[in-house]
N, C-alpha and C positions, 0 to 999 in steps of 0.2 A: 381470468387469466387468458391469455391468448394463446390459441390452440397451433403452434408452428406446423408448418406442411414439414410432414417428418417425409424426406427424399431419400432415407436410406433407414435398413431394418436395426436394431439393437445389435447389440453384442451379443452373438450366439454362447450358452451354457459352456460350449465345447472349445470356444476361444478365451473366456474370461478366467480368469489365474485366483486364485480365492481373494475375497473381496476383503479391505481395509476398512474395518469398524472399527475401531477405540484407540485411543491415543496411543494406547501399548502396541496392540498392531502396525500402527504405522511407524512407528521408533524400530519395530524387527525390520519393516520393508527399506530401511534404508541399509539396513547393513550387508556387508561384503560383495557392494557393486563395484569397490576395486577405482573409483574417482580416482582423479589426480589432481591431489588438492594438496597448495603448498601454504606451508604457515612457519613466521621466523627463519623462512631458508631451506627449511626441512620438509620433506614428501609426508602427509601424515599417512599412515596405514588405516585405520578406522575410524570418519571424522566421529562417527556415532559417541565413541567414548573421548575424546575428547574435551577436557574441561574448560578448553575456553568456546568450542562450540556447542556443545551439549545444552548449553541453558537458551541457544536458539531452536533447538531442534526441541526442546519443554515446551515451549511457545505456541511453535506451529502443533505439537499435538491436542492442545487446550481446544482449535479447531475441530476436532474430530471429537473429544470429549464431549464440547458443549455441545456438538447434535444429537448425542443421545444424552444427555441431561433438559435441553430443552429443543426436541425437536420441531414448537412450532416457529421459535426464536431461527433456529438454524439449518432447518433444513427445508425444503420442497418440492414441491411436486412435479417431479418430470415430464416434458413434453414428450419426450422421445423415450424415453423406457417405463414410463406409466407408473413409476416407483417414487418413493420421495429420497432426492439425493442431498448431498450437504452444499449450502445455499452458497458456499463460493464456486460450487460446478455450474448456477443453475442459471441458465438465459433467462431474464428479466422481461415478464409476459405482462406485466403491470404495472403500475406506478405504486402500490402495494409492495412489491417485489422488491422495488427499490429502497424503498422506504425500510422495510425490513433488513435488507442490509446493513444500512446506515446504522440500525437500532441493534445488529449481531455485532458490527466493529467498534459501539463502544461498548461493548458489553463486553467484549473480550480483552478490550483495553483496560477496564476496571480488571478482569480475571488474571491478566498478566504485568499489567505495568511496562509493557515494552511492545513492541513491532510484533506480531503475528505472521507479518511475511505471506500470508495469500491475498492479500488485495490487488496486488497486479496482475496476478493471473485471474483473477475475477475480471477486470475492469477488461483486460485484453480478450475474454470470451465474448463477452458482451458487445464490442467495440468492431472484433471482425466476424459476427457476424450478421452483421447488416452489411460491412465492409466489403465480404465478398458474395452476396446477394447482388448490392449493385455492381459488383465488376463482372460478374457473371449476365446481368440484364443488359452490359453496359457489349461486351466481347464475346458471347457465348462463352464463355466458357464453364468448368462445372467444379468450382473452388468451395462454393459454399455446401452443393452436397457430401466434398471431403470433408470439409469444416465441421458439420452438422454427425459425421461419421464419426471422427476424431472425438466432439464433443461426449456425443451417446458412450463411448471407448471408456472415457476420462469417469462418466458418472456410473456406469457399470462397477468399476472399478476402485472407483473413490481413489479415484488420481490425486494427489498436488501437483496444481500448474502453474508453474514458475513465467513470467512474461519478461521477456530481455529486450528495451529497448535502447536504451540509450548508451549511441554510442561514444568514441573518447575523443570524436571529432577532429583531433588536429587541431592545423588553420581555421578557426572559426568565421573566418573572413573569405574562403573557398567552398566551393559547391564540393561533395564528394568527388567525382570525376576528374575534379582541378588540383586535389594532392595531390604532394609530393610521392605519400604513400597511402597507395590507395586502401589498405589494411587498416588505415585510422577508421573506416565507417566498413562493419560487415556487407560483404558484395560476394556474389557468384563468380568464382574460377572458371568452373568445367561445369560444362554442360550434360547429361546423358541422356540416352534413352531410359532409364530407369529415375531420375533423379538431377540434383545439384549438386556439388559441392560449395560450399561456403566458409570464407575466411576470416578473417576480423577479431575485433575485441567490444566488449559489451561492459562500461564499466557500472560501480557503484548497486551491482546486482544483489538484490534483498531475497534475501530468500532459496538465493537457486540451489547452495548444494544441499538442500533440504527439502528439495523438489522430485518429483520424478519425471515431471517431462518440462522443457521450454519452450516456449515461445517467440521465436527472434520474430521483429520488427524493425521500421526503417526508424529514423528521429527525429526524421522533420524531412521540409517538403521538397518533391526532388525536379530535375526537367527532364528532358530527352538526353540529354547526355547520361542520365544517371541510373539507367534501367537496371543494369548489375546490382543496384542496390537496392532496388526495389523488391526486394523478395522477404515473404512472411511466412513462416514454415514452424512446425514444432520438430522437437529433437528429444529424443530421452537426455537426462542430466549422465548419464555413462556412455554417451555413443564415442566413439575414437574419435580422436582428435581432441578431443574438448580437455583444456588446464586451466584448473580456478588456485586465482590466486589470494587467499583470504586477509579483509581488510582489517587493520586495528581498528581500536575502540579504547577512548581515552579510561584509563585503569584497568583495561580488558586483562591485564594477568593476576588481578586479584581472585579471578574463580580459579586461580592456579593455586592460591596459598590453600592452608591450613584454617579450616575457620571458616563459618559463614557470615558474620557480623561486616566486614569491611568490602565485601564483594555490594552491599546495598542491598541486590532485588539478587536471592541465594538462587531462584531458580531457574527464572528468567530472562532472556536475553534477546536482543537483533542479531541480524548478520549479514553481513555485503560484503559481497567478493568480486574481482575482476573477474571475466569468464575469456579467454581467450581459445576461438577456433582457430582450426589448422587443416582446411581442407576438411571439413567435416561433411559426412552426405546426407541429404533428405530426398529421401523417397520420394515419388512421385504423389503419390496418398495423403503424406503429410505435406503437399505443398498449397497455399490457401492464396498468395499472391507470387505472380514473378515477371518482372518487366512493366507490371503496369502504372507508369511511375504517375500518372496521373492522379493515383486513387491514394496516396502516401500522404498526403496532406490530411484529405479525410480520416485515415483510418488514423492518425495523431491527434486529432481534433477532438475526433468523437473518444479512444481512446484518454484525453486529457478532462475533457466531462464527465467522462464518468471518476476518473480516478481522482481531479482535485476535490469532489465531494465528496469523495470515501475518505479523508482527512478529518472527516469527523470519530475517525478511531483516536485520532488525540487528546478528545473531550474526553474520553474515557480514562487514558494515562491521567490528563487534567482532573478528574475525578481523584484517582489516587495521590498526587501530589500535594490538591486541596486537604486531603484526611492527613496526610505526614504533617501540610505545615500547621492542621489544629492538632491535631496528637501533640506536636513541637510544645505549642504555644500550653498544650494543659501539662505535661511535662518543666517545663521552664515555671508554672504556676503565674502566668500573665494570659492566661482564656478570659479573664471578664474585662480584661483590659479594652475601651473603647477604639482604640485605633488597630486591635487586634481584629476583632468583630467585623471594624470598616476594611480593613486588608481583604479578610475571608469574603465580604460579600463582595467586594469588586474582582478579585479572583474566579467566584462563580458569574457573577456576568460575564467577565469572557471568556469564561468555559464554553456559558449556553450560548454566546452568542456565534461561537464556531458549530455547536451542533444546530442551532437552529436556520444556521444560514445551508447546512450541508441535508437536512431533513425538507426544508423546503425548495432545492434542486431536484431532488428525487419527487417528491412530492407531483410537481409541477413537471414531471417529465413529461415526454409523448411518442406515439409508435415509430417505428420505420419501417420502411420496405418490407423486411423480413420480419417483420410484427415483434421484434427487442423492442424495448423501449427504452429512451436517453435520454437522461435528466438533464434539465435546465441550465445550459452552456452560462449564459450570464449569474443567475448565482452559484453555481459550480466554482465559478472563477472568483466571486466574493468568498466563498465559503474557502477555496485556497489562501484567499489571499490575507482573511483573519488570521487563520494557522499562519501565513512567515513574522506574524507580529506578536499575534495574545499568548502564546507559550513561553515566550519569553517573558512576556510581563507579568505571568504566573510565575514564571522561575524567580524572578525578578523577588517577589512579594516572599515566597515562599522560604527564600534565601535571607531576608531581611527578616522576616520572622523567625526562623530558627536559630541563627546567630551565628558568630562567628567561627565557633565550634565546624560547624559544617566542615570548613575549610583545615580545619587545623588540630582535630583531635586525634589521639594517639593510636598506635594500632591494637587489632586485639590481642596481637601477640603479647604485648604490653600487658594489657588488661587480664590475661591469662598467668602472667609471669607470679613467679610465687615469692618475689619480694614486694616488688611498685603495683603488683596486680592490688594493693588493697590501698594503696595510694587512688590512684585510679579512682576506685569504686568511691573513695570517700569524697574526694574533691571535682569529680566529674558530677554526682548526682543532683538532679533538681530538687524534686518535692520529695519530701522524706519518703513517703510511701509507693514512691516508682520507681523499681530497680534500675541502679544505672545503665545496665544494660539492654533496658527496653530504650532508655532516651540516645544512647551509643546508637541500636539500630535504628533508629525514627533518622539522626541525625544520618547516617550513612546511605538512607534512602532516599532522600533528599539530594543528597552527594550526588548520587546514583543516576537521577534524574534530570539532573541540575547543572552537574560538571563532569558524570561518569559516564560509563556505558550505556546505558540506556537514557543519557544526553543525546545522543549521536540519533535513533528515533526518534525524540519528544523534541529538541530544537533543530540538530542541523537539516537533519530532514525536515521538518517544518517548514525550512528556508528553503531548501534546493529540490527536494521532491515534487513528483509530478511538474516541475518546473520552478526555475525559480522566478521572483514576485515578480521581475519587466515582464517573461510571459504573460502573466494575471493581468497585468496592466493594460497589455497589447489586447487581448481578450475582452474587459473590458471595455475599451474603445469600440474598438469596432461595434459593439451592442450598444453603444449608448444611446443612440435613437436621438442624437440633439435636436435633428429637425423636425421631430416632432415635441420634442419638447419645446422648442421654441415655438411651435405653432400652440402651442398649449398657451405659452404666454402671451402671445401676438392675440388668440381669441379673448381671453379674458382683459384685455387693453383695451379692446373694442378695437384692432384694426384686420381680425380676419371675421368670418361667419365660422360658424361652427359646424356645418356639416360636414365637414370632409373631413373631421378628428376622425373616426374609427376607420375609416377606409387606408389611414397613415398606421393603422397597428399591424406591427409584426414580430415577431421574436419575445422576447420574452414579456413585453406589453400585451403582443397580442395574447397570451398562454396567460397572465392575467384575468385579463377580459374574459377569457373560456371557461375559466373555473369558476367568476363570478357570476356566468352567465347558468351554467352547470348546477349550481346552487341554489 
């Protein structure tokens, strides 16, 4: 692992607030920070309780669980506090590192069946800081040893760090600078000698009021005109100013009823919300970029490589959706069926093949500046660009298996009722010996999946996360090395010589070549 030049001391005993170990610890540290968080209209007082947020805030603790259930899974070893902290705090010193990740987020996607909600604040540790390593080599200036401070802060502590980038752009047809209103992309108001304020709105945010601190970032690449916008800074999720507006989730008020069977997945859940500032300030300490609008391309770049491979947490949901649609199919008593069998194994091919295009980014990563390392841009962007398509064609199969029931079974209130409840039970059941009600729940979590709440993580996010698929594409191109590929084929034509093949490798060709050479 790569030993970072630690440029600032840990978190003194006498500053650090008692530390967040177990999932139940972190469910206490979210309460009575007094948020303003609005849902259906209404201001809620405690999202904590909560029933239609509550099953995201389950999710993100399964994070903190599984590092002490499998700490070599999820957690390691600090450059900067010499301790082992949990692995979405932990700067990636190896390509090991990375890899492990890839292999905690589906593991927790199998544990939860939904979003987890820390991979953006993972991918944006990683992402700035190499980001202000060079803008500090680049300006003098000393971002990355706040960065590096902030970092230490976060693992001391066992923070959730929430990453806020994307903004709600407007005119997508204008540079930030050139709205109407400049509040469509977060920008600097007022300047101080202590700090910034910063205004704006951040939409489609996963995770945040289930965060303790954020991460604003810019969202693509900005000029000179756009310096105001140029600014990367974290913020506690309670600082003033800050109102989140929480998003639905198609059947999201089923964890409102009565009843666990129709909610799908009873404990689990996502969560996105608008985060709208209003003049909010960041400290001097906590500010990691500002004005340099140069570096905003990069730090979304590198931020998008890391994060379209951490998509491989949907092989893991895909994992569980595969067990619902054979559960389905032995429930229904059609499991030996031969076009059952052929569904389920093409389902698992594109399962693996979203994990193994996301395992071998990581894999194939390599150092920067600041000795992070960053996985493999060009399959990063294949491994995204599986996810906007195979989840679907998982939903697709899974839906087709389980029938049409999915869509059109009655509720449990029903099945509870003490007339039609034994109607129900009689004419809902499959195989004699499987209570209707286990095939009721297989069929609701499939719903769940498929067309429910935690649709909104396994497909629409598929599509529009980390980018939606033109990025991938744009990405792609640019790496596709044609001219060396055609000189691939111009040599074996007999109309070039072949010397000068390796000297054309670069990028992911070249990282290639290195490992086969490495070997």
């Amino acid at each position: 692992m790569t030993d970072f030049a630690q440029s600032t001391s840990p978190v003194s005993d006498s500053e650090a607030h008692s530390k967040i170990v177990t999932g139940e610890d972190y469910i206490n540290s979210l309460r009575g920070r007094g948020l303003k968080v609005y849902l259906f209209g209404e201001l809620i007082d405690e999202p904590v309780d909560h029933p239609m947020i509550r099953p995201s805030i389950n999710a993100m603790a399964e994070t903190f669980n599984l590092a002490i259930e499998n700490p070599d899974l999820a957690t390691a070893l600090s450059a900067y506090t010499g301790t082992r902290v949990n692995r979405f705090l932990h700067i990636a010193g190896s390509p090991t590192d990375l890899v492990l990740q890839n292999k905690m987020q589906r593991r927790l996607g199998q544990l939860t069946g939904t979003c987890f909600q820390r991979c953006v604040g993972m991918d944006a540790f990683n992402s700035i800081h190499s980001v202000t390593y060079e803008i500090d080599e680049a300006h003098g200036t000393s971002y990355h040893t706040r960065f590096v401070r902030f970092v230490t802060l976060c693992q001391e502590r066992n923070y959730v760090v929430g990453g806020a980038m994307t903004d709600v752009k407007g005119d997508r047809g204008l540079a930030p600078h050139q709205q109407n209103d400049p509040d469509v992309y977060v920008h600097v108001t007022r300047r101080t000698d202590e700090g910034v304020y910063i205004t704006g709105a951040k939409a489609h945010q996963t995770g945040c009021i289930n965060s303790h601190w954020m991460i604003v970032m810019p969202t693509l690449r900005l000029g000179e005109n756009d310096q105001d916008f140029a600014i990367v800074g974290a913020v506690p999720v309670d600082a003033d100013g800050i109102t989140y507006i929480y998003g639905r989730q198609s059947c999201d008020t089923r964890s409102m009823e009565a009843g666990t069977i129709d909610v799908g997945n009873a404990q689990y859940g996502g969560q996105e919300a608008m985060v709208v500032f209003d003049n909010v300030f960041i400290p001097n300490e906590y500010i990691f970029m500002d004005g340099e609008y140069e570096f905003a391309a990069m730090l979304v770049e590198r931020f998008t490589c890391y994060h379209r491979r951490s998509y491989v947490c949907k092989s893991g949901v895909g994992d569980v959706l595969i067990g619902a649609a054979a559960a389905a199919a032995d429930y229904n008593g059609v499991e030996k069926a031969s076009h059952i069998r052929d569904k389920l194994v093409e389902m698992t091919h594109l399962n693996e093949t979203i994990y193994a295009t996301g395992i071998a980014a990581s894999f194939q990563s390599f150092p920067m500046k600041s000795g992070v390392y960053l996985s493999d841009d060009m399959l990063a962007n294949v491994c995204k660009h599986h996810v906007t398509r195979m989840p679907y064609e998982i939903g697709r199969l899974a839906q087709d298996m389980a029938g049409g029931l999915v869509a059109t079974m009655p509720s449990e209130q029903d099945f509870r009722h003490e007339e039609i409840g034994a109607l129900l039970d009689k004419y809902l059941r499959g195989r004699a010996d499987v209570p209707t009600e286990h095939r009721m729940r297989i069929m609701r979590l499939i719903e769940n999946l498929t067309l429910g709440r935690n649709a909104v993580g396994y497909l629409t996010e598929s599509m529009h996360g980390a980018g939606s698929p033109q990025a991938q594409r744009i990405q792609i191109y640019r790496q596709m090395q044609l001219d060396f590929k055609k000189q691939l084929a111009r040599v074996l034509a007999g109309i070039e010589e072949r010397d000068s093949l390796v000297e054309t490798l670069t990028g992911y060709f070249a990282r290639v070549f290195d490992v086969m050479i490495a070997d």
